[in-house]
C-alpha positions as CSV (number, residue, x, y, z in Angstrom):
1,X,32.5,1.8,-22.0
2,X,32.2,-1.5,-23.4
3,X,31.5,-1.9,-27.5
4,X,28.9,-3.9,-26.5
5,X,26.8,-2.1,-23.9
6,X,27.8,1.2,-26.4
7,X,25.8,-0.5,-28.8
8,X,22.9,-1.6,-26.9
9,X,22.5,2.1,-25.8
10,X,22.6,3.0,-29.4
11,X,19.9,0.7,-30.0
12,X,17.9,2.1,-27.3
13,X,18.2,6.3,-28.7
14,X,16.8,4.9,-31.8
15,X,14.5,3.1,-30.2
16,X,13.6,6.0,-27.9
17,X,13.4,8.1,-30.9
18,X,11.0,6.0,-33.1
19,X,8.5,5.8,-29.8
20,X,8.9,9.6,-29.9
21,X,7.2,10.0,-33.3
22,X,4.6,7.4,-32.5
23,X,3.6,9.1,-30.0
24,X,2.5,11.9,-32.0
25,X,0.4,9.8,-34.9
26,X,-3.4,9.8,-34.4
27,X,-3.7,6.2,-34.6
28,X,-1.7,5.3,-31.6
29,X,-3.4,8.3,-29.5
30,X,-6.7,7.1,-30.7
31,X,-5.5,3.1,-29.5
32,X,-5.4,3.7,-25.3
33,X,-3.8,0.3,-24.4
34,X,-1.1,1.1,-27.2
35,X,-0.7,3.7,-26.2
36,X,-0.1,3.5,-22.5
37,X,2.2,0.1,-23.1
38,X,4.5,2.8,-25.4
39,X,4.4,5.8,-23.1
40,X,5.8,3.1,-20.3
41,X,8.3,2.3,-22.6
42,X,9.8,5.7,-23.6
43,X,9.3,6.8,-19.9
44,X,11.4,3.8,-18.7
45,X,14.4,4.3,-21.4
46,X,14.2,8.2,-21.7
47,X,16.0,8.1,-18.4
48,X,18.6,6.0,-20.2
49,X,19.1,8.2,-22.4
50,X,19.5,11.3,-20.4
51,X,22.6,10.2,-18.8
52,X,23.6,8.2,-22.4
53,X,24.0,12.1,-24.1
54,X,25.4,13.5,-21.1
55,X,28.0,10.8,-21.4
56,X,28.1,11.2,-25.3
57,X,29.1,15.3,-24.8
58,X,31.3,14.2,-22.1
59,X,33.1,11.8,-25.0
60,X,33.4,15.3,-26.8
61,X,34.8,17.5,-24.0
62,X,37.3,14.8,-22.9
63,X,38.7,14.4,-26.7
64,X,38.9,18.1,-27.4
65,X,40.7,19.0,-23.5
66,X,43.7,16.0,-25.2
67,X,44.6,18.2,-27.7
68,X,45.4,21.4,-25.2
69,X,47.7,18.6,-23.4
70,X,50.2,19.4,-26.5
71,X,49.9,22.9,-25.6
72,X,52.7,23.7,-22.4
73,X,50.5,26.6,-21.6
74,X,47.7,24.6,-20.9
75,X,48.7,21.5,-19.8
76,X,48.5,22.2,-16.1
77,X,44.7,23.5,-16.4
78,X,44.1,20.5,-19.3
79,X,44.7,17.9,-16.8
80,X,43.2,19.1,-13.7
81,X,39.8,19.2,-16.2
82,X,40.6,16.1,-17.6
83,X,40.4,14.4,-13.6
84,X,36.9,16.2,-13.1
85,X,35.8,15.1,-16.7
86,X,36.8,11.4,-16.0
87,X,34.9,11.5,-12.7
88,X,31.8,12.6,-14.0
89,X,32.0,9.9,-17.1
90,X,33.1,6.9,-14.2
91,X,29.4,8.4,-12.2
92,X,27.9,8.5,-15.5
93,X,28.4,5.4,-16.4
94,X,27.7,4.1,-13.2
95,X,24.5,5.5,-13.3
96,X,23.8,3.8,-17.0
97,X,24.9,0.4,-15.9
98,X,22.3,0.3,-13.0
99,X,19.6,1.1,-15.5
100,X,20.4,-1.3,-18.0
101,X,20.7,-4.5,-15.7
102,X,17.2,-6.4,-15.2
103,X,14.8,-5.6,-13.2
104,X,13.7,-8.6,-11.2
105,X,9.6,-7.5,-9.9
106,X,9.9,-9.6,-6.7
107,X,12.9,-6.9,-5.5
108,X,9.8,-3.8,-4.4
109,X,7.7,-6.6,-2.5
110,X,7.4,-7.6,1.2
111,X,8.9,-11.7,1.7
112,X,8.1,-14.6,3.7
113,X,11.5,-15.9,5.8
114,X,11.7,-19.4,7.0
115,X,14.5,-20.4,9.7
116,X,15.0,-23.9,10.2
117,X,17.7,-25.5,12.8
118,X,19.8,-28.3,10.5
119,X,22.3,-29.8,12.1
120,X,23.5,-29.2,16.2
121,X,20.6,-30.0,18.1
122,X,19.7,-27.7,20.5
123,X,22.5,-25.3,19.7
124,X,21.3,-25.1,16.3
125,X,17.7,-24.6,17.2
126,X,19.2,-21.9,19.9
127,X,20.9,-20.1,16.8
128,X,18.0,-20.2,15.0
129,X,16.4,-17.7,17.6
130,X,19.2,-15.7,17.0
131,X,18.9,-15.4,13.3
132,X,15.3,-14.1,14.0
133,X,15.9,-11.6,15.8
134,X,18.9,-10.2,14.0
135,X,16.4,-10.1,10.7
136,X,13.6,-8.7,13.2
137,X,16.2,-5.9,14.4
138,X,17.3,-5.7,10.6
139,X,13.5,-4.9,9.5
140,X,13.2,-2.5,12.4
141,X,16.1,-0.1,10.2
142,X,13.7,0.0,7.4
143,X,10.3,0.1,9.2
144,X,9.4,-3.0,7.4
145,X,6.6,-4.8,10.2
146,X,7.5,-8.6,11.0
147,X,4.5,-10.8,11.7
148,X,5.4,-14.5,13.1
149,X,3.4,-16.7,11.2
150,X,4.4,-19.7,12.5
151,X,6.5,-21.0,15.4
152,X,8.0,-24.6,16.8
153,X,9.9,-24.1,19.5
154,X,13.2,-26.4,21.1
155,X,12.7,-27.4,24.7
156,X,15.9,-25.3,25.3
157,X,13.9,-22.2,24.1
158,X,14.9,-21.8,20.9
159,X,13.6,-22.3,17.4
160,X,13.6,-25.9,15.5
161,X,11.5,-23.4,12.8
162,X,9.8,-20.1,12.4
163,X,8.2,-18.8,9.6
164,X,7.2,-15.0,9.9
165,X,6.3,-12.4,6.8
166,X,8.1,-9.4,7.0
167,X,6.3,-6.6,5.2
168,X,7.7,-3.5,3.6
169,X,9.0,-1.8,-0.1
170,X,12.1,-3.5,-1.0
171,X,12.1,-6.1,1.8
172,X,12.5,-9.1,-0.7
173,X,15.2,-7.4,-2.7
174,X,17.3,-6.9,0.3
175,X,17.2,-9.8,1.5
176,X,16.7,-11.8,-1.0
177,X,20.6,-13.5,-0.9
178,X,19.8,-14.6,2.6
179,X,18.8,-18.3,1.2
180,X,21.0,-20.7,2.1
181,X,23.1,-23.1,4.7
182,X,24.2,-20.5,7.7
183,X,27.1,-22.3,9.9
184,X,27.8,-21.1,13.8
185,X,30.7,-22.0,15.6
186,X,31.0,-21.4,19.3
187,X,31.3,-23.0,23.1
188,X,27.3,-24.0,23.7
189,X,26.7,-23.0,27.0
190,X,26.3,-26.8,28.3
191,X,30.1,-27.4,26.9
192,X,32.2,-27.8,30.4
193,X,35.6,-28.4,28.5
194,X,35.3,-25.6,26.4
195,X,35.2,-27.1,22.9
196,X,34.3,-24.8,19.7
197,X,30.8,-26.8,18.2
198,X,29.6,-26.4,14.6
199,X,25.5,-25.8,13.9
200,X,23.7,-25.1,11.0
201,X,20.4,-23.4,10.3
202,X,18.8,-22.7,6.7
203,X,17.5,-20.0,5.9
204,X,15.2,-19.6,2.8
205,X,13.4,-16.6,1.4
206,X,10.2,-16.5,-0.4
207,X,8.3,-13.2,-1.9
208,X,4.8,-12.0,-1.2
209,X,3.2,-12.0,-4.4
210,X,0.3,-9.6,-5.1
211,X,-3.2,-11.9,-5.9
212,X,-2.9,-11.2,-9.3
213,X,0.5,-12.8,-9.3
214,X,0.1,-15.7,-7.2
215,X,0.4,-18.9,-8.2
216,X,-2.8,-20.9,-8.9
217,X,-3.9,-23.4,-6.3
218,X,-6.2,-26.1,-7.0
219,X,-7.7,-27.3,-3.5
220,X,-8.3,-30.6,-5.4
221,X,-4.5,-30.8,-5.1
222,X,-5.1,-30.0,-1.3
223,X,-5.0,-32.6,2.0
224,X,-6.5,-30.4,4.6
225,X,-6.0,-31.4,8.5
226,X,-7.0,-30.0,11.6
227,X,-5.2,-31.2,15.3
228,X,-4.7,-29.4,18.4
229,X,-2.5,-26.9,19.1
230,X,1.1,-27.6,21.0
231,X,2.9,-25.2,22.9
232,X,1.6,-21.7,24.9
233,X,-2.1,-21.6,24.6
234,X,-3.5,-22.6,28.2
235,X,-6.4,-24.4,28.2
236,X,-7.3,-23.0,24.4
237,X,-4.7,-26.1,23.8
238,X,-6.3,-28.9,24.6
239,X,-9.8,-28.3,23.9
240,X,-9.9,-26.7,20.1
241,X,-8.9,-28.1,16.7
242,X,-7.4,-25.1,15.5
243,X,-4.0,-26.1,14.6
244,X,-3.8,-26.8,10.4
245,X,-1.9,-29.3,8.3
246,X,-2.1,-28.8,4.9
247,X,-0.4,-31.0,1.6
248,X,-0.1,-30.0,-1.7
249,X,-0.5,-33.2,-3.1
250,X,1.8,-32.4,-6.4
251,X,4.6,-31.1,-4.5
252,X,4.8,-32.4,-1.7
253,X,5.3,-29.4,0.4
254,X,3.7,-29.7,4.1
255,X,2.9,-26.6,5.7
256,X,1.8,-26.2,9.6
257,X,0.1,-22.9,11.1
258,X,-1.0,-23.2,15.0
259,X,-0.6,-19.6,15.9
260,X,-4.0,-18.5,15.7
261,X,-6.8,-19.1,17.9
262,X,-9.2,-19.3,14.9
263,X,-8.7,-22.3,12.4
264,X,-10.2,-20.0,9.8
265,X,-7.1,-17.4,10.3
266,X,-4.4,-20.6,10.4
267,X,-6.0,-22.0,7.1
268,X,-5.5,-18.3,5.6
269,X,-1.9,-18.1,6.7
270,X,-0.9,-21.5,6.0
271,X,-2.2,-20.8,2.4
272,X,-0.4,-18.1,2.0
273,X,2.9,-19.7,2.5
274,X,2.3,-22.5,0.4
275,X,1.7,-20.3,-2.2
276,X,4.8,-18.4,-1.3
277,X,6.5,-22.0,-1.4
278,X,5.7,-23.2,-4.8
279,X,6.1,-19.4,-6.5
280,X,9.8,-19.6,-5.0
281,X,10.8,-23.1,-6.2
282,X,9.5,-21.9,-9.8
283,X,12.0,-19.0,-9.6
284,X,14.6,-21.2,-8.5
285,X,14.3,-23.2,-12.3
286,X,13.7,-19.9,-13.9
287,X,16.5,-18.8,-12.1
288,X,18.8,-21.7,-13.3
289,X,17.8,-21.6,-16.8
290,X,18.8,-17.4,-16.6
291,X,22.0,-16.6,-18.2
292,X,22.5,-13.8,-16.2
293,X,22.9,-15.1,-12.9
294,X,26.4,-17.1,-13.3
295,X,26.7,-18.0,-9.6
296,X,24.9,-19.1,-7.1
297,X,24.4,-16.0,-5.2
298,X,21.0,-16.8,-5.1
299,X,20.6,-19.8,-2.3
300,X,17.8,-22.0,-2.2
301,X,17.5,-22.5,1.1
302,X,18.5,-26.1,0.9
303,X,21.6,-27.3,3.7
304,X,23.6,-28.6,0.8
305,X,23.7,-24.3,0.3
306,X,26.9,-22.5,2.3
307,X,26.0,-19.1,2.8
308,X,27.9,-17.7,6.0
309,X,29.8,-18.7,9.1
310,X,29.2,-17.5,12.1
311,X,32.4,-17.7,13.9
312,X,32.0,-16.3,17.8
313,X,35.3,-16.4,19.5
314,X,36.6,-14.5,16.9
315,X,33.9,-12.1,16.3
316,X,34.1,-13.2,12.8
317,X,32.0,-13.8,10.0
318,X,32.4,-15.3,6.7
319,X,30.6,-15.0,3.1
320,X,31.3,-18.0,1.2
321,X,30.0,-16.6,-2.3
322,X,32.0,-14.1,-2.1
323,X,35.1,-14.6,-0.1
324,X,34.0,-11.9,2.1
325,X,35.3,-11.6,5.7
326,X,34.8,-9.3,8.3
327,X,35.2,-8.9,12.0
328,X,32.0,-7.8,13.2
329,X,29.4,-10.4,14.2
330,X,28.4,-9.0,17.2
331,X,27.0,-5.8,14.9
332,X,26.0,-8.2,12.3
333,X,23.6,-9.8,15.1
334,X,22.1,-6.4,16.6
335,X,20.7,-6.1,12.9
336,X,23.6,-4.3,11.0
337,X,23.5,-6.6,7.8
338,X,24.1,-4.4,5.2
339,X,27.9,-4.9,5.8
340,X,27.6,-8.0,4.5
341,X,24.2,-7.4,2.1
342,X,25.7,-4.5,-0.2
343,X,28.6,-6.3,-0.8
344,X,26.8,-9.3,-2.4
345,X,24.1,-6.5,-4.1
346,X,27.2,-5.0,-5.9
347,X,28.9,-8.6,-7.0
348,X,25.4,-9.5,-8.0
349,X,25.2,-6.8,-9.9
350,X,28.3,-7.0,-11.2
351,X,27.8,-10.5,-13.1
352,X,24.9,-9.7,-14.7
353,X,26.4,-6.9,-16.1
354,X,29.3,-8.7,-17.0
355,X,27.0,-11.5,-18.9
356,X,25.1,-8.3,-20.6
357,X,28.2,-7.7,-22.1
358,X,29.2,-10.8,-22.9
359,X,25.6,-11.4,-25.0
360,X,24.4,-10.7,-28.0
361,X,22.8,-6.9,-27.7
C-alpha cells in the first residue's frame, strides 16, 4: 500500500479513536447536534477501519509465513498460504481504496438528460432518437422511471432535442460520464451510393437536486412567455397558450416546455430544469478547480466534448477518454451500457485515487 494512503489511514484510527472517547464524556452526550455530527463521523470511518486492522494482521501473518520459506519442510505449504494471504490483502485493499475516495452527493440522486442533434441534419436528429431510447432501455435494467419532459421533433421523425428526467437511486452517478459530443457513422437511409456519413448529438447530464439543495432562483431574474403549442396536440394546439418560454436573465439559459396541456404544469417543469441547468454549470467550475479529477472524464455536454463513436458497419464503438474499443454497438443500443460505463467508473476512480496519493494527507 502506498506511504501515503498508509498514513492517512493512520490518521483516521487515531482519529476514530479520539471520537471513541468523546463519545463517552457527558458534555458531548448532553450537546445533541454535537453529538449526532460525531456519531456520523465515527460511523462513516469505523468501516474504514475494520478492513484497515484486518489488513494490519494480514501485514503480520504475511511477514511471519516468509520466515517458514527458509524452512524446506515448509516451504511448499508456506507458499500456497502466502497466494491466499496476498489475495485477501489485494481484496482488502480494494475494499479500503473505495472508501477513502470522495463521495460526490449528486452520485444517489435521480438526473435530468438532455439530447441534442449537432451536426448531420436529419441523420443526427434521427440518432438522437436512438440515444433515447438506448438510455430509456438502459433505465428499464435498473427500474429507474423516465418521464419526457420536453420534446422537438425532426420532420424525418426524429429528435432535434429531448429533455426527459429519469428517476431512480444512483441514476446520476451512473450516468453521470454520459456528457459530451457522441459521433455516429453510418449509410443514412436516403444515401443511394452508399457513402459512410458522420453526425453528432450532445448529450449533457444534469442532477435532480432535493429543494433544500437547489439552487436559488430569483424570478426578478426571470422572462416568462407563453405561445402555443407545436406538434401532436389536435385542436388543443391552436387554441391554448400553454406552451412556456422562460430566460434566466443572468445566464442566459432558455428553456421551452410544451408537453403539458396545463401552462401551470409546463411552468413547473420548465423550472425545474433551469434549476437543474445552472446547479450543473456550477459543478462544472467546481469541478475544474478539483484536484482530483485530472481528466476530463466528466463532459459538459458542449460539441467541442468527444465522448464516443458510434461506428455501424462495423458494429463498433469507440471511448475517446479512455481509449476503449469494443465491438458491440448493437448491445450497446438495446440498453447494455455498462460495457462501456464500468470501465470509465473504474479509470475514474482510479485518478482520484492516484491524486489522493499524490497529495498532502
Amino acid at each position: 500500500m502506498n506511504n501515503s494512503i498508509l498514513n492517512k489511514l493512520k490518521s483516521l484510527r487515531n482519529r476514530y479513536q479520539e471520537i471513541e472517547v468523546m463519545l463517552t464524556q457527558k458534555n458531548i452526550i448532553s450537546n445533541r447536534e454535537h453529538l449526532k455530527n460525531l456519531s456520523k463521523e465515527y460511523l462513516k470511518i469505523s468501516e474504514i477501519i475494520k478492513y484497515f486492522i484486518q489488513w494490519e494482521q494480514l501485514e503480520i501473518d504475511i511477514k511471519n509465513i516468509h520466515v517458514l520459506l527458509n524452512d524446506t519442510e515448509m516451504q511448499n505449504i508456506a507458499e500456497e498460504e502466502l497466494y491466499v494471504l496476498n489475495k485477501k490483502k489485494k481484496i482488502l485493499e480494494e475494499q479500503i481504496n473505495k472508501l477513502l475516495l470522495p463521495e460526490d452527493p449528486n452520485d444517489k440522486h435521480s438526473c435530468f438528460i438532455e439530447i441534442r442533434s449537432a451536426t448531420g441534419g436529419d441523420e443526427s436528429s434521427l440518432f438522437a432518437s436512438e440515444l433515447f431510447r438506448m438510455y430509456s432501455r438502459y433505465a428499464e435494467n435498473f427500474s429507474w422511471e423516465v418521464e419526457v419532459m420536453n420534446a422537438s421533433e425532426s420532420e424525418k421523425g426524429g429528435f432535434k432535442e429531448i429533455i426527459a428526467k429519469i428517476t431512480g437511486k444512483g441514476a446520476c452517478g451512473r450516468l453521470k460520464f454520459e456528457s459530451g459530443g457522441h459521433r455516429v457513422q453510418r449509410v443514412p437511409e436516403t444515401e443511394s451510393q452508399g457513402r459512410i456519413h458522420t453526425s453528432t448529438c450532445t448529450v449533457a447530464i444534469m442532477p435532480v437536486t432535493p429543494k433544500t439543495e437547489k439552487e436559488e432562483i430569483h424570478f426578478s431574474d426571470l422572462k416568462i412567455d407563453t405561445f402555443r403549442s407545436s406538434g401532436a396536440g389536435g385542436q388543443h394546439v391552436n387554441t391554448t397558450d400553454s406552451a412556456i418560454r422562460i430566460t434566466h436573465i443572468p445566464t442566459g439559459n432558455v428553456v421551452e416546455c410544451q408537453d403539458e396541456r396545463s401552462q401551470h404544469k409546463n411552468k413547473a417543469k420548465a423550472l425545474s430544469i433551469l434549476s437543474a441547468r445552472i446547479y450543473a454549470a456550477k459543478l462544472e467550475k467546481d469541478h475544474q478547480k478539483n484536484s482530483f479529477i485530472r481528466r476530463t472524464l466528466l463532459g459538459t455536454g458542449a460539441r467541442s466534448d468527444r465522448n464516443r463513436t458510434y461506428n455501424f458497419p462495423q458494429n463498433r464503438i469507440t471511448d475517446h477518454r479512455i481509449n476503449l474499443t469494443i465491438y458491440k454497438l448493437d448491445e450497446v443500443l438495446q440498453g447494455k451500457l455498462d460495457f462501456l460505463i464500468e470501465p470509465i467508473i473504474q479509470e475514474y476512480q482510479a485518478d482520484m485515487l492516484s491524486s489522493l496519493s499524490e497529495s498532502e494527507l
